[in-house]
C-alpha positions, 0 to 999 in steps of 0.5 A, spaced: 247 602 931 249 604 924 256 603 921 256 610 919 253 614 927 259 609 929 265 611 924 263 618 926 263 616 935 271 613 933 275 616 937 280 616 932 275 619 927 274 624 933 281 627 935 284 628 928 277 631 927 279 635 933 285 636 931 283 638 923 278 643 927 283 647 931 289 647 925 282 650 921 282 655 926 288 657 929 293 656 924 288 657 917 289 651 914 284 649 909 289 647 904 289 640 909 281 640 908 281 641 901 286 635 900 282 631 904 277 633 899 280 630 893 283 624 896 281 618 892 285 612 894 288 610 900 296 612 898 293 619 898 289 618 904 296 617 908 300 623 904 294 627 905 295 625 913 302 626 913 302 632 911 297 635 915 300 632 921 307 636 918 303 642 918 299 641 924 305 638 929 309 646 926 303 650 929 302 646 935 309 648 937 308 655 935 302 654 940 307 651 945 312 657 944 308 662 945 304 659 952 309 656 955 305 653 961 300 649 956 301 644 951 298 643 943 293 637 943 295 632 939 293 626 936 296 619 938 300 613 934 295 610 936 289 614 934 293 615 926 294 607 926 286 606 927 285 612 921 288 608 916 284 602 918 277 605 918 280 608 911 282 601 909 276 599 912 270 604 910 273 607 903 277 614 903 271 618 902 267 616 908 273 617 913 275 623 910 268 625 910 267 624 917 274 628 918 272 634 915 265 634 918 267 634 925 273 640 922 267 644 920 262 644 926 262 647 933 264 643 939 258 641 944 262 645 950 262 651 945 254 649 943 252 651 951 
């Protein structure tokens, strides 16, 4: 399998994109995706991400506030800790790619 159809199948990759997709569309932030956009090294990266997840960790609350009997998705230390790693790994500007696409498409249990 390729590098990239790899990066893009992580789990990781896929929960914060997941959770990038449902700040987009529930809490109306696209000031995360547009840092993501012009992060250009790996400091940057970890500033952009960090605060995203002060934002996204305040909505998810709000969402937890509001329905009682549910709890917000979150992604895990585990999930953020294998992040910086691909960042390192694969360059900034592949993984915030890959973050950004899957913030932007439909999730296959929608598609159906």
């Amino acid at each position: 399998m390729s590098r990239m159809y790899e990066l893009f199948q992580n789990p990781a990759v896929k929960s914060f994109g997941m959770a990038l997709r449902l700040a987009v569309a529930q809490h109306e932030d696209y000031a995360s995706l547009v840092e993501l956009e012009y992060v250009e090294n790996i400091q940057q990266f970890t500033a952009a991400v960090k605060k995203f997840l002060r934002r996204y960790d305040s909505g998810a609350r709000r969402y937890e506030r509001e329905h009682p009997d549910k709890s917000a998705f979150k992604p895990t230390e585990d999930d953020l800790t294998d992040l910086i790693k691909l960042a390192e790994e694969n360059g900034v500007d592949v993984v915030c790619a890959t973050l950004v696409a899957h913030a932007l498409v439909r999730p296959a249990k929608e598609a159906e």
